[in-house]
C-alpha positions as CSV (number, residue, x, y, z in Angstrom):
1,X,64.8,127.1,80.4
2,X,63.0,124.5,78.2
3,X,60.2,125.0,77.4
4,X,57.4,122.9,79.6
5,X,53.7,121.1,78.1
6,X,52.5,120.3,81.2
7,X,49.1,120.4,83.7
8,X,49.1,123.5,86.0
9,X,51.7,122.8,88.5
10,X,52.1,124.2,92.1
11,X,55.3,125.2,91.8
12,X,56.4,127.7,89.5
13,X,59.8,128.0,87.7
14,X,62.0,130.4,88.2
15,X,64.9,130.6,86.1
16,X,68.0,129.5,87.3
17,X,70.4,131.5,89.4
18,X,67.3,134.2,89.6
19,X,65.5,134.8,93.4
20,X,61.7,134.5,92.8
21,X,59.9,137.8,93.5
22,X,56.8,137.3,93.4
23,X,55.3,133.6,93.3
24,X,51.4,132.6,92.5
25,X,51.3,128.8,93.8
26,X,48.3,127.1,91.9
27,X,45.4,129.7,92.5
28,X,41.9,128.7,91.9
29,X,39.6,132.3,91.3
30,X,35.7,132.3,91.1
31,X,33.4,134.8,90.2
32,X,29.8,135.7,92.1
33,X,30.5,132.4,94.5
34,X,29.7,130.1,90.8
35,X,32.1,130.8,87.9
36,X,35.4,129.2,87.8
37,X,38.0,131.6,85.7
38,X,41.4,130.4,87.0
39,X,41.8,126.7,87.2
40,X,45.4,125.8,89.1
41,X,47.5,128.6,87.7
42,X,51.3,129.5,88.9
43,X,53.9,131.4,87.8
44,X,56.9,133.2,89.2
45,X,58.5,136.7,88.5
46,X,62.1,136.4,89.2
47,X,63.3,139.9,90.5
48,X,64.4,142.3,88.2
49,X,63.0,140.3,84.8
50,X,60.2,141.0,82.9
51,X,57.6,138.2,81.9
52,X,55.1,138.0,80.1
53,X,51.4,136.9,80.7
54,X,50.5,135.6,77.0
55,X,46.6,134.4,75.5
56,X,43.7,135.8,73.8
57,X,41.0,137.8,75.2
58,X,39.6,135.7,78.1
59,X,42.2,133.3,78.7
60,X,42.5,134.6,82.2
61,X,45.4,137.6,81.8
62,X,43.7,140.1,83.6
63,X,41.7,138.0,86.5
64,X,45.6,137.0,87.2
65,X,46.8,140.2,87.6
66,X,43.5,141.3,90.4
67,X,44.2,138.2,91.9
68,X,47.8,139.4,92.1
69,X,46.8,143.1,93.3
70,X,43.5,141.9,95.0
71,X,41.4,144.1,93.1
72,X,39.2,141.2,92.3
73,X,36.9,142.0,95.0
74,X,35.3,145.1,93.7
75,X,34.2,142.6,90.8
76,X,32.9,140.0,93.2
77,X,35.8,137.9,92.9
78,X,38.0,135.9,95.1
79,X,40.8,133.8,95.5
80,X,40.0,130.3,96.8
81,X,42.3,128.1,96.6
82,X,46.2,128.3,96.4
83,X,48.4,130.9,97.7
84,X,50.2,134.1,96.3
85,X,53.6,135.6,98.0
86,X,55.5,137.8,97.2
87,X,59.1,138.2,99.0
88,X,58.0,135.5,100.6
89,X,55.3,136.6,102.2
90,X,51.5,135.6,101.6
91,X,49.8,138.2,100.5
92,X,46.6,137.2,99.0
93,X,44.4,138.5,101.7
94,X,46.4,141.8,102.3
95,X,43.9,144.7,101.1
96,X,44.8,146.7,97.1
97,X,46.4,149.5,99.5
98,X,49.0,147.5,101.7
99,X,50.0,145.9,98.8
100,X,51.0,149.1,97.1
101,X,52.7,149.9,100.4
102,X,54.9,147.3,100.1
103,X,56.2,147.7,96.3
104,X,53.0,146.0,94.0
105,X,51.4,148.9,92.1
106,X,48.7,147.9,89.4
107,X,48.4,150.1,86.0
108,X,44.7,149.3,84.7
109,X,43.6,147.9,81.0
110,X,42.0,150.5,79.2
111,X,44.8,154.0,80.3
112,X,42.6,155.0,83.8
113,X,43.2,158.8,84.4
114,X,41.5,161.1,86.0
115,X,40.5,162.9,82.7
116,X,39.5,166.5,84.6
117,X,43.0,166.6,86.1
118,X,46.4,167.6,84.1
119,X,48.5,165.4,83.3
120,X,50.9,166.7,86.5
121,X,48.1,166.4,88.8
122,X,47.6,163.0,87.6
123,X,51.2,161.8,88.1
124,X,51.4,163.2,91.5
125,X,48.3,161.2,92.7
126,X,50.6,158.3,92.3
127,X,52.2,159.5,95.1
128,X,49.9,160.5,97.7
129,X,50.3,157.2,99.8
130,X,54.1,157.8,100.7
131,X,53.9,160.4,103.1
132,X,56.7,161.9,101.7
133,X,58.5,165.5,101.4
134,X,57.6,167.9,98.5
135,X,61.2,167.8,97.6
136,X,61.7,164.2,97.5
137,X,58.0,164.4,95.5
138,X,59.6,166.8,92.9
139,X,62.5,164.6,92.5
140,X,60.7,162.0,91.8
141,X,58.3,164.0,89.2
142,X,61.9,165.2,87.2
143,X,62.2,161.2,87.5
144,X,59.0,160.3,85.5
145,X,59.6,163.1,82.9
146,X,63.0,162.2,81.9
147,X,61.4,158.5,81.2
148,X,58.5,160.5,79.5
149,X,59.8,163.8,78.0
150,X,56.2,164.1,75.8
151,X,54.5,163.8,79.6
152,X,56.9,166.8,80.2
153,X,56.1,169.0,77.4
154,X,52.3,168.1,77.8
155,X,52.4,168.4,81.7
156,X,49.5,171.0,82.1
157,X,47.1,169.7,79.2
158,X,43.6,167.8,80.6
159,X,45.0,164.1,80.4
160,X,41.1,163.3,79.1
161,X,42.0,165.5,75.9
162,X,45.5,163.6,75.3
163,X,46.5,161.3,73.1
164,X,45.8,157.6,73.8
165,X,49.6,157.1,74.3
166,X,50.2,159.9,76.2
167,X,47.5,158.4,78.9
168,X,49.2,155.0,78.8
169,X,52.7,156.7,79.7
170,X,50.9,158.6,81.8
171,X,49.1,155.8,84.1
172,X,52.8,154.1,83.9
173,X,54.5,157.3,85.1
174,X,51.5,157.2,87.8
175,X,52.7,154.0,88.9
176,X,56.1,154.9,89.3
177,X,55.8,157.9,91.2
178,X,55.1,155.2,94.0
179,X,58.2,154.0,93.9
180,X,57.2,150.5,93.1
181,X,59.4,147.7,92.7
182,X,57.1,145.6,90.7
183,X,54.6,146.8,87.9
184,X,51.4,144.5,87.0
185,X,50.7,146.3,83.3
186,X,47.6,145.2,82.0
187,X,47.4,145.5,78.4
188,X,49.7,148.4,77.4
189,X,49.0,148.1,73.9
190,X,45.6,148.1,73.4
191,X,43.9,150.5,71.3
192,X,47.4,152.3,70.3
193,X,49.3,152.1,66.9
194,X,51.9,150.2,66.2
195,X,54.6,152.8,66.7
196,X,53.8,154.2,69.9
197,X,52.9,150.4,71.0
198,X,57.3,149.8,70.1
199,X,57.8,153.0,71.8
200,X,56.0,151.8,75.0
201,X,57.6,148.8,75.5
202,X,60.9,150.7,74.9
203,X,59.8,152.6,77.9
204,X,58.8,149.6,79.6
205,X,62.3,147.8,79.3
206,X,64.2,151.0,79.7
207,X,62.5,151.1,83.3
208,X,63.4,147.9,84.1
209,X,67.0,147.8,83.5
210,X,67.5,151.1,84.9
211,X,65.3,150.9,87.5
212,X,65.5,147.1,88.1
213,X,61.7,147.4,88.4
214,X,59.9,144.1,87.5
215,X,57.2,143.5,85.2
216,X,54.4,140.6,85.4
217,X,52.5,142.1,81.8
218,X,49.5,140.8,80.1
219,X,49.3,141.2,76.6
220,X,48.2,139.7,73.3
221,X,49.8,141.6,71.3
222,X,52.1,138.3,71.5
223,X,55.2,139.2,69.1
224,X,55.5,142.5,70.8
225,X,55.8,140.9,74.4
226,X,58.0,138.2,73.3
227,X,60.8,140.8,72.0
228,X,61.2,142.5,75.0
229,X,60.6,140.3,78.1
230,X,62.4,137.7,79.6
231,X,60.0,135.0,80.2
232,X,56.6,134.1,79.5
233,X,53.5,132.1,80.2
234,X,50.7,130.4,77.8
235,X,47.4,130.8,79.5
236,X,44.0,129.7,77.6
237,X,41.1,129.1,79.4
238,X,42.0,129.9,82.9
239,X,45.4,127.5,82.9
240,X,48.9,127.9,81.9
241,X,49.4,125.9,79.2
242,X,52.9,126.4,77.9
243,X,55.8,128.6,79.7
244,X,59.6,128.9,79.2
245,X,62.1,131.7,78.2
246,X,60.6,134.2,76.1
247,X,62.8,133.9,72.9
248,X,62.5,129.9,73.5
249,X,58.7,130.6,72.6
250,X,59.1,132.7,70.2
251,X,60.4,130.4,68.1
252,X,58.3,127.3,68.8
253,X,55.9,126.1,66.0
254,X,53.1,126.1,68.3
255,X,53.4,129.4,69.2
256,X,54.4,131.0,66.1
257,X,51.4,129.5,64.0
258,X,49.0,130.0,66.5
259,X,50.1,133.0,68.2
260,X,52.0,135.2,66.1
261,X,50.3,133.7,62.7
262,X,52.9,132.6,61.6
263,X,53.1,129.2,59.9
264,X,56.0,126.7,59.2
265,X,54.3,125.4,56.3
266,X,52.6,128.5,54.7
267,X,49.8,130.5,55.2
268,X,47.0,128.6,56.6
269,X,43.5,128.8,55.6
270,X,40.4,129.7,57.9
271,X,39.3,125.7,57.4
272,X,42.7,124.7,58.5
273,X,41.5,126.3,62.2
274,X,38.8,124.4,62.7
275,X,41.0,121.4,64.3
276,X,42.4,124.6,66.6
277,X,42.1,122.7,69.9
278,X,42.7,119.4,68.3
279,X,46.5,120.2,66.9
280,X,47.9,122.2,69.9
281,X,50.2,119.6,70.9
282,X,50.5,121.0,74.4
283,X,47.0,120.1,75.1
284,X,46.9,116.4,74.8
C-alpha cells in the first residue's frame, strides 16, 4: 500500500485482499472530562498481520491501545467520539474483562508481574478466566514454554528477582495462556538491551506466524518495529500522521531522518532540528 499524508480519516486501510480484525473508526479520547489526547485517530489490524503503532513518547501509542482494551477508565479516561469494532462488532463500551473473553488480551508498558509469585504462578494467572480443565491448562503451559524455553528453565524463581527480559516474556507468555487471538503489546522494548529487544521481537513474529495471533504494538524503538511487522502507523500528537506498509516506511526520507536518524544528506546537526515541525512534509 502507498504510503498516505493525509488528515485523520474515518476509515482505516486495510491492506488488500486482507479481512480487517480489528477497526478503530476516528476516535476522539479525553482525559479528567478536559484534556484532549486522541484527535480523529483510525487504524485497522488485518487478521493475522502485525502493525505497528509508531511515535515518540506522548504521541498517543499507549492512550490508543486503553482505548482499544478499555482500560482507560481506571485513568479517568474515555472514549467520546468515534467507534472501535472488532470482528465487526462495537466494542468500545464492553468492560477490560469481556473483551479478553472474546480474544483482546492487553500486555502492559513497563513488564506487570506479580513480583511475589514464580514465574509459573504468574503464567497460569493468564488463565484463570477460561474456565478450563487442568489438562487442557498444562497443555497450554508446555505451549508457552516451548515459545519461552528460559521461562522454562526459570519457572519457579520469584518473577520480581528476574531479569527484565525474562518479565517481558513472561507478561507475553501471560497473555497467551488466554488463548488470545489478538495481542495489544505496549512497549516491549523498553528498558531492555538491544539483544534481548531482537530476541523479543523474534518471539513476537514467531507467535504470529505460528499462531496466527495478531499484533497492534506500540513502540519507538522505530527500526526495530519496522523489521518485523507488516504495517504501520505515524502518530504525533494524538493523530496519525503517516501510515502504509511497514518496509514502504522504512525507507521513506521522512521517516528515516526523523525516525530512525537517519539522513539522506548526512548527519544533521542539533540546529538543523529546530525547523522539526516546519520540514515534515506530511504536515502541511
Amino acid at each position: 500500500m502507498a504510503l498516505a499524508a493525509h488528515a485523520p480519516s474515518t476509515a482505516p486501510a486495510v491492506p488488500q485482499g486482507a479481512a480487517a480484525l480489528l477497526s478503530v473508526n476516528g476516535i476522539e479520547v479525553i482525559y479528567n472530562h478536559v484534556i484532549l489526547v486522541l484527535k480523529g485517530v483510525s487504524l485497522a489490524v488485518a487478521e493475522g498481520s502485525i502493525v505497528a503503532l509508531l511515535g515518540a513518547n506522548g504521541a498517543g501509542k499507549t492512550t490508543t491501545l486503553r482505548a482499544v482494551s478499555n482500560l482507560l477508565r481506571g485513568e479517568r479516561g474515555e472514549v467520546t467520539k468515534g467507534s472501535i469494532e472488532y470482528r465487526g462488532e462495537r466494542v468500545e463500551r464492553l468492560s477490560p474483562s469481556a473483551l479478553v473473553k472474546r480474544g483482546v488480551v492487553q500486555v502492559m508498558e513497563g513488564r506487570h508481574c506479580f513480583p511475589h509469585l514464580s514465574v509459573e504462578e504468574n503464567l497460569l494467572t493468564g488463565a484463570y478466566t477460561r474456565g478450563v480443565s487442568r489438562a487442557e491448562v498444562k497443555q497450554d503451559l508446555e505451549r508457552v514454554y516451548a515459545f519461552f524455553p528460559r521461562l522454562k528453565e526459570r519457572s519457579n524463581s520469584q518473577a520480581g528477582y528476574t531479569s527484565g527480559g525474562e518479565q517481558q516474556m513472561t507478561a507475553i507468555g501471560r497473555a497467551l495462556m488466554a488463548r488470545p487471538q489478538m495481542i495489544l503489546l505496549d512497549e516491549p522494548s523498553m528498558g531492555l538491551a538491544p539483544q534481548i529487544v531482537e530476541e523479543i521481537f523474534q518471539i513476537v513474529k514467531n507467535l504470529n506466524e505460528r499462531e496466527k495471533v495478531s499484533f497492534l504494538l506500540a513502540e519507538q524503538n522505530t527500526m526495530v518495529a519496522l523489521r518485523f511487522a507488516d504495517f504501520g502507523y505515524i502518530l504525533e500528537n494524538g493523530r496519525v500522521m503517516m501510515e502504509g506498509a511497514a518496509h514502504e516506511l522504512a525507507q521513506n526520507e521522512d521517516v528515516k531522518e526523523f525516525y530512525l536518524g537517519i539522513a539522506g544528506e548526512g548527519r544533521k546537526s542539533f540546529r538543523d532540528f529546530k525547523h522539526y515541525k516546519r520540514r515534515k512534509r506530511w504536515l502541511s
